[in-house]
C-alpha positions in Angstrom: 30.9 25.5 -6.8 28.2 25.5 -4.6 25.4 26.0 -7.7 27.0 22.3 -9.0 27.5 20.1 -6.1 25.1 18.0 -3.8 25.6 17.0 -0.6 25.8 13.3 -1.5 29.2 14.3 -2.7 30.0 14.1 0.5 28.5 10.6 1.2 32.1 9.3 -0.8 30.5 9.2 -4.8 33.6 8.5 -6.2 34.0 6.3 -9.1 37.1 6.6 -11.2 38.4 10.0 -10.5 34.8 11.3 -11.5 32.6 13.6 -9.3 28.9 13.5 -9.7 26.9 16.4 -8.5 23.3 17.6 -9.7 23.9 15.7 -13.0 26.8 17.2 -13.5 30.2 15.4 -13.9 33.5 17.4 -13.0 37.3 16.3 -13.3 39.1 15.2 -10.2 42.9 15.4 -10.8 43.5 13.8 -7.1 41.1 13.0 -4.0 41.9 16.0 -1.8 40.4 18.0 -4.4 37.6 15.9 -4.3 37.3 15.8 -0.2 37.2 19.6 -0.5 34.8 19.8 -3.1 32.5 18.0 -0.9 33.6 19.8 2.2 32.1 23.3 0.4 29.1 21.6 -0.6 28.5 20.3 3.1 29.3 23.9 4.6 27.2 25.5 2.2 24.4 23.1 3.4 24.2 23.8 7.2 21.5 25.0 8.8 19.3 23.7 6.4 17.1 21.2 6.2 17.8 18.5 3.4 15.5 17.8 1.6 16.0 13.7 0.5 17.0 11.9 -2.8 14.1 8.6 -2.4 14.6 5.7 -4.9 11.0 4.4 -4.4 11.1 0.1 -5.9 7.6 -1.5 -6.1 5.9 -3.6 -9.1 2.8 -2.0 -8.6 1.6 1.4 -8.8 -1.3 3.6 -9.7 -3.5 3.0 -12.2 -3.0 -0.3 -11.2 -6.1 -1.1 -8.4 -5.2 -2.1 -5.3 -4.0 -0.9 -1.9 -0.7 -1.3 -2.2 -0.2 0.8 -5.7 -3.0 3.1 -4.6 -1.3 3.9 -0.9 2.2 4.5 -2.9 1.1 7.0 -5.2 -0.1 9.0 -2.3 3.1 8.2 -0.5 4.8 9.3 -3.3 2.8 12.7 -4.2 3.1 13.8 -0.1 6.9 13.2 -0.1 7.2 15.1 -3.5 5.1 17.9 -2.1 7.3 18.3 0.8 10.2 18.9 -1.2 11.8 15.8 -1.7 13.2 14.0 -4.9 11.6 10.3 -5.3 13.2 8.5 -8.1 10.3 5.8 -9.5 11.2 2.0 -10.0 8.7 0.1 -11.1 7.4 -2.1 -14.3 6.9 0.0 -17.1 2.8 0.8 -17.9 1.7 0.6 -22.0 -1.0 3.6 -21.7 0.3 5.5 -19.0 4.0 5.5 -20.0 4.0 5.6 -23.8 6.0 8.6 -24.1 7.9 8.4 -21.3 11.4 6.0 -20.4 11.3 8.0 -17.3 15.3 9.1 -17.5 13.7 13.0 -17.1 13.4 12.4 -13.7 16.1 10.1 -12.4 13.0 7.0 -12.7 13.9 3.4 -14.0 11.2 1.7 -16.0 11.6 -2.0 -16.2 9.9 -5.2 -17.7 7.4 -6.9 -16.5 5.8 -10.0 -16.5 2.1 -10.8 -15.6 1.5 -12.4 -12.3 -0.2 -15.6 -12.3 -4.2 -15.2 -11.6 -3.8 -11.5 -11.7 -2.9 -11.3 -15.1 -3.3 -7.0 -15.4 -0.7 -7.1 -12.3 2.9 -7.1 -13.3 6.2 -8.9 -11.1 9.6 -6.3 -12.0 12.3 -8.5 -13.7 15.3 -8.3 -12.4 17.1 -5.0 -12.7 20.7 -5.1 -10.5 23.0 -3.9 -13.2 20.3 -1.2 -14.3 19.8 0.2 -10.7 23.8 0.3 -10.1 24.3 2.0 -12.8 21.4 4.5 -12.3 22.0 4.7 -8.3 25.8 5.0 -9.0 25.3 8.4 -11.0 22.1 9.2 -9.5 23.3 8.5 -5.8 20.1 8.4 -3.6 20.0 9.0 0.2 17.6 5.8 0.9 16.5 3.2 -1.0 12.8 2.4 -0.5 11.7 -1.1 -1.7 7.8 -1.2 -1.3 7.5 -5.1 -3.2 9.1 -8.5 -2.4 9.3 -10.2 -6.6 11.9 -10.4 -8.5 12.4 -6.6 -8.7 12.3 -5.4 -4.9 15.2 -7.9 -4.6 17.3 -7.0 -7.4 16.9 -3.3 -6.2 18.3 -4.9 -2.4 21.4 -6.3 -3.8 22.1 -3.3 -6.0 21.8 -1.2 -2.8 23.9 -3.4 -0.7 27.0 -3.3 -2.9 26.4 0.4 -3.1 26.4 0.8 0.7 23.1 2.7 0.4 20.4 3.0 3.4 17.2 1.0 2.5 13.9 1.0 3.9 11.5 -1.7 2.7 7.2 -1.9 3.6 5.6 -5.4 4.1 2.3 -4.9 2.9 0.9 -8.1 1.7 0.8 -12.1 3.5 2.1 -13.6 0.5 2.9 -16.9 2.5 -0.9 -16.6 3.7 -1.8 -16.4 -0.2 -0.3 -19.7 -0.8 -2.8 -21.9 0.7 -5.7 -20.3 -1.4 -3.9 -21.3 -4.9 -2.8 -24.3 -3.9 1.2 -23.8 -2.9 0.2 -24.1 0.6 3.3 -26.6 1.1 5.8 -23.5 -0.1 4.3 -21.5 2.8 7.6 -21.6 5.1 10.1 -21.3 1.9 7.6 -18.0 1.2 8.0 -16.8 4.7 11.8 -17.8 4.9 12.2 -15.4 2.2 10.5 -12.8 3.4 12.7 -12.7 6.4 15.7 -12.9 4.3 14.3 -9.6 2.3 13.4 -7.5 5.2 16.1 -8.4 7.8 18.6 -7.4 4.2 16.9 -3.6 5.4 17.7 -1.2 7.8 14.0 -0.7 8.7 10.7 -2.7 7.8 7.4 -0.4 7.8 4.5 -2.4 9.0 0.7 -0.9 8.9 0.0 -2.2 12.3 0.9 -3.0 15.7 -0.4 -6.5 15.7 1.5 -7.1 12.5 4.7 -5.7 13.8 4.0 -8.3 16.9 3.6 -11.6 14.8 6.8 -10.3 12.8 8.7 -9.6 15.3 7.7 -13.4 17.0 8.5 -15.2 13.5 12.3 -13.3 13.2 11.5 -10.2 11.5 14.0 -7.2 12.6 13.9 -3.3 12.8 9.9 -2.9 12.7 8.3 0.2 12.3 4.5 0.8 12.8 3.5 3.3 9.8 -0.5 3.6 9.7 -2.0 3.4 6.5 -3.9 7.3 5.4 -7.5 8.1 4.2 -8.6 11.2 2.1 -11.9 12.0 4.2 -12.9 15.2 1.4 -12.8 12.1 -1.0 -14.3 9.2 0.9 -17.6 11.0 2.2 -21.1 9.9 3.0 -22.1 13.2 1.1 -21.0 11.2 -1.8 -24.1 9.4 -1.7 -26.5 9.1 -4.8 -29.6 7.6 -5.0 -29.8 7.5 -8.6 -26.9 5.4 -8.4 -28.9 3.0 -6.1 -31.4 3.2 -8.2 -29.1 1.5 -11.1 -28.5 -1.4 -8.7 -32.1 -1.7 -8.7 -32.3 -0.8 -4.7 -35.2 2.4 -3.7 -34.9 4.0 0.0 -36.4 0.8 1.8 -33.8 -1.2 0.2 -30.4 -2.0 2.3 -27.6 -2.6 0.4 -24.7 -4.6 1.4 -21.3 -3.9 -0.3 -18.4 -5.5 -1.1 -15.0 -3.8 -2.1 -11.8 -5.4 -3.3 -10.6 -8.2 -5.8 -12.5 -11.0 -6.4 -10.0 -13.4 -5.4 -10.1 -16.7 -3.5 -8.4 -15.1 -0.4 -10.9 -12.5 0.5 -13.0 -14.9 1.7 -16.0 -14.0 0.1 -18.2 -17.1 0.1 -19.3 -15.8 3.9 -20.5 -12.5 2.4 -22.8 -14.3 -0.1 -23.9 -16.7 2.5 -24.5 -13.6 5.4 -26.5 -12.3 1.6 -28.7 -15.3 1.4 -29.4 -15.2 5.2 -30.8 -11.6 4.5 -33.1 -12.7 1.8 -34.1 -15.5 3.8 -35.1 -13.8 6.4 -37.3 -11.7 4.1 -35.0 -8.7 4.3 -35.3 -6.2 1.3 -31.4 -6.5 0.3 -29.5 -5.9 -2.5 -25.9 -7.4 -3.0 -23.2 -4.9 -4.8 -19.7 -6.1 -5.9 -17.1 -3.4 -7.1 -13.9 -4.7 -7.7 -12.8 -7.5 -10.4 -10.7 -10.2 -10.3 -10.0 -14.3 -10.8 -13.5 -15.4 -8.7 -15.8 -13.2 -10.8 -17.7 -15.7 -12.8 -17.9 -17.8 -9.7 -19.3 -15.2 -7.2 -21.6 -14.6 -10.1 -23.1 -18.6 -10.1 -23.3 -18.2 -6.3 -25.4 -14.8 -6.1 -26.9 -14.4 -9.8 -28.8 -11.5 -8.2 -25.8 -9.4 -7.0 -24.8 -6.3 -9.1 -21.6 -6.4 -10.3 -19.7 -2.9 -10.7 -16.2 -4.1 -11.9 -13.6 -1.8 -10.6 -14.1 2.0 -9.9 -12.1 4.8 -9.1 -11.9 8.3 -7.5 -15.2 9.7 -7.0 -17.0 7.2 -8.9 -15.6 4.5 -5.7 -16.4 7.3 -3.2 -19.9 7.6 -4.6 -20.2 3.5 -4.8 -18.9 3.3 -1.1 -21.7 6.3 0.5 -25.0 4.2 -1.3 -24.2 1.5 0.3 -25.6 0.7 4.1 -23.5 -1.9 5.4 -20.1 -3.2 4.1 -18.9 -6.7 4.8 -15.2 -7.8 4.9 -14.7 -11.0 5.8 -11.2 -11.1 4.5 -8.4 -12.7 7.3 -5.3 -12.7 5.5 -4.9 -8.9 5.3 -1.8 -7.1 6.5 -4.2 -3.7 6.8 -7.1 -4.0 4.6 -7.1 0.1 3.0 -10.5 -1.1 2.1 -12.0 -1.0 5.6 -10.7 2.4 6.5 -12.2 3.9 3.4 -15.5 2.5 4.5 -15.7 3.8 8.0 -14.7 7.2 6.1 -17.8 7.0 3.7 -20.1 6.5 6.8 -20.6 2.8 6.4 -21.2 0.2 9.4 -18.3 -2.7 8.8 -18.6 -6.4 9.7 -15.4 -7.5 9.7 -12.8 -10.1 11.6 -10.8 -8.8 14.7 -7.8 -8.9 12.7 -5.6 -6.0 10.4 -7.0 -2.7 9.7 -10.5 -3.4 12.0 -8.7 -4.8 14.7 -6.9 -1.5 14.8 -9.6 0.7 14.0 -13.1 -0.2 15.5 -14.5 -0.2 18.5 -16.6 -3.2 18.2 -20.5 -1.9 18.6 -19.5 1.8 18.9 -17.9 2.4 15.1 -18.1 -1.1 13.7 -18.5 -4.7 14.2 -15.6 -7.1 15.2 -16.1 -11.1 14.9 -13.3 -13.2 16.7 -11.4 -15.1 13.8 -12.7 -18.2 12.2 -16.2 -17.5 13.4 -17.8 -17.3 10.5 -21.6 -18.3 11.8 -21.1 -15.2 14.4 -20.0 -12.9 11.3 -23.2 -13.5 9.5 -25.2 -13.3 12.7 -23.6 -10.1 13.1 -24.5 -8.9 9.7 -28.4 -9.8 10.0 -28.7 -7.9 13.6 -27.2 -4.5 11.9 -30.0 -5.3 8.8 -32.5 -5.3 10.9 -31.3 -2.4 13.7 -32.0 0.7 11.5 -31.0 2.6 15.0 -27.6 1.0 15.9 -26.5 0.7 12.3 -26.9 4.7 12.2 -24.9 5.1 14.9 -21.9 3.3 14.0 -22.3 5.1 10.9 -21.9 8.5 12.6 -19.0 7.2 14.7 -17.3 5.4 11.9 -17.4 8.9 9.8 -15.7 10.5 13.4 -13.0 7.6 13.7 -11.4 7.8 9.9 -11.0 11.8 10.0 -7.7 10.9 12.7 -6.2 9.1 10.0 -5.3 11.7 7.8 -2.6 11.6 5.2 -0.6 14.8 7.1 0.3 12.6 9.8 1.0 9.6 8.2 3.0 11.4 5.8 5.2 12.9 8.6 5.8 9.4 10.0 6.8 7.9 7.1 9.7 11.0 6.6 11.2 10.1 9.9 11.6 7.3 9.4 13.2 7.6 5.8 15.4 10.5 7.4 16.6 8.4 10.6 17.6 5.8 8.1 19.2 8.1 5.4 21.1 9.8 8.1 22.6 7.2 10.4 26.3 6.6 10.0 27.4 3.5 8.5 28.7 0.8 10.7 32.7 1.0 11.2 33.2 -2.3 9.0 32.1 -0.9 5.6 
């Protein structure tokens, strides 16, 4: 008996006289036998320690490019390398899952639907009767919902009438985003359901402490600080190549400023073609590199006809874009971390940035990085022309940026992220249910 049944048996997975364990379905003639069925398995499981059974809901993963699938991928990998079982939800891929529905291993591929101005992104359609029935025979011990569309919610309700534990992330300022595509005036419906979705949770992971504050002060419940990781063998400034400078048309006496991240109205990047033109102004030998894509392209491309344009990269081609530059300037505000800045600071680069997110967090303004109070942009591009022109202080930040990404490795994070899917999985449920 114990070769058949799971421990989840003995979470109550009854439905119609059937008990499911490991895929397998066995006869119940009455619910004592059942009760005891589940007592073995239990027994039989003490002293161990459980690995877990993670449905894992988002709308975005890898090879989509951007934090949030990127981040979940490794999320996903570390969790499966320690042993547990994550069950993928998420908008099925054309290339990547051709032959695949995903049923192998427990996974739910739905459709999608492009999202407006990010037409190679995807929102979930809604999937409630799908996930019951998948979650119903597939029991899992937490429900992790890593996206707030029209999926993530669908995979809430399906967990609430199941009674399962759920976990969600809030990893992008979607009532922020509003304001730079002209919904500004649906900014509090946005952040009304937002609340609704999380506070629906038994725990909302946040990438920083400051987020977790302005949560917290705008009704947000059960927040848990959960640092984004970096891969510091990957992102390295011995990734640097000067005949990829060279391609951008930059030779040793050039300094090159770069730019990482989609091309999209809220990333603010007008003030890093403006801190540019400053540069060459000022008769500085710069060059102005773009890797990324998105809605703002062609625009960015009439403002600074000059810049080099990579379009997006990925692996060791990015880490090898990120070591040749010599500066990177973020000037984005409406990030909830900003991976982007981390993975910087890991390939040796000097970042301007706005005290907010991922910098606030990270640097040390003038030891491993540059902070500029919010909304000053005049001081951001003032802070961008001293580090062009201090060769000396912009190679030390460079050494003590390298020093302050390697203690955010993915080990720890990794660990964090478990306990907190355990402490969720295994609290009781309250009396009423």
């Amino acid at each position: 008996m114990t070769n058949l049944c799971r421990a989840d048996v003995g979470q109550g997975a009854v439905i119609k006289d059937y008990c499911f364990c490991h895929g397998f379905v066995t006869r119940s003639s009455d619910r004592f036998a059942m009760e005891k069925t589940a007592l073995l398995c239990i027994e039989d499981l003490q002293g161990s320690s459980k690995s877990l059974r993670i449905a894992l809901v988002t709308e975005t993963y890898a090879p989509d490019v951007n934090g949030v699938a990127l981040t979940l991928q490794r999320i996903v990998e570390g969790l499966r390398s320690l042993g547990h079982d994550v069950l993928m939800v998420r908008p099925r891929n054309v290339q990547r899952d051709a032959l695949s529905d995903g049923a192998q291993d427990g996974s739910l591929f739905v459709k999608g639907m492009p999202i407006p101005m990010y037409p190679d992104l995807k929102l979930g359609l809604p999937a409630k009767r799908a996930l019951i029935k998948l979650w119903t025979y597939r029991r899992p011990d937490v429900v992790h919902i890593a996206t707030e569309g029209p999926l993530g919610w669908s995979a809430v309700q399906a967990a609430k009438k199941l009674r399962l534990p759920m976990t969600s992330d809030f990893r992008t300022n979607f009532h922020a985003y509003s304001a730079f595509y002209g919904f500004g005036w649906l900014k509090s419906a946005i952040l009304s359901y937002m609340r609704k979705f999380h506070n629906t949770t038994d725990c909302t992971m946040v990438p920083t402490s400051e987020l977790k504050q302005v949560l917290a002060g705008l009704g947000f419940e059960r927040l848990s600080v959960i640092p984004r990781g970096i891969e510091t063998g990957l992102f390295d400034p011995a990734k640097r190549s000067e005949p990829l400078r060279q391609s951008w048309g930059a030779d040793p006496g050039t300094l090159v400023v770069l730019s990482v991240g989609r091309l999209a109205a809220e990333k603010n990047l007008e003030v890093t073609v403006r801190a540019y033109k400053t540069l060459q102004a000022q008769g500085i030998r710069v060059k102005m590199v773009f890797v990324g894509d998105g809605p703002i392209r062609e625009k960015l491309a009439r403002l600074c006809p000059d810049a080099v344009f990579c379009g997006i990269r990925r692996g060791e081609d990015l880490a090898a874009h990120y070591a040749s530059g010599d500066l990177f300037v973020f000037p984005s505000i409406t990030e909830t971390f900003g991976n982007v800045t981390l993975e910087a600071m890991a390939s040796g680069l000097p970042v301007v940035a706005f005290n907010c997110a991922a910098a606030r967090q990270l640097i040390r303004s003038e030891e491993n990085g540059v902070l500029v109070a919010m909304g000053q942009e005049d001081d951001f591009v003032g802070s961008v022309v001293r580090l062009a022109v201090d060769e000396v202080l912009r190679g030390e930040i460079r050494r003590q940026a390298r020093m302050s990404s390697l203690e955010n490795g993915w080990p720890e994070i990794l660990r964090k992220t478990e306990t907190v899917l355990r402490a969720v999985a295994e609290r009781p449920a309250p009396a009423n249910l």
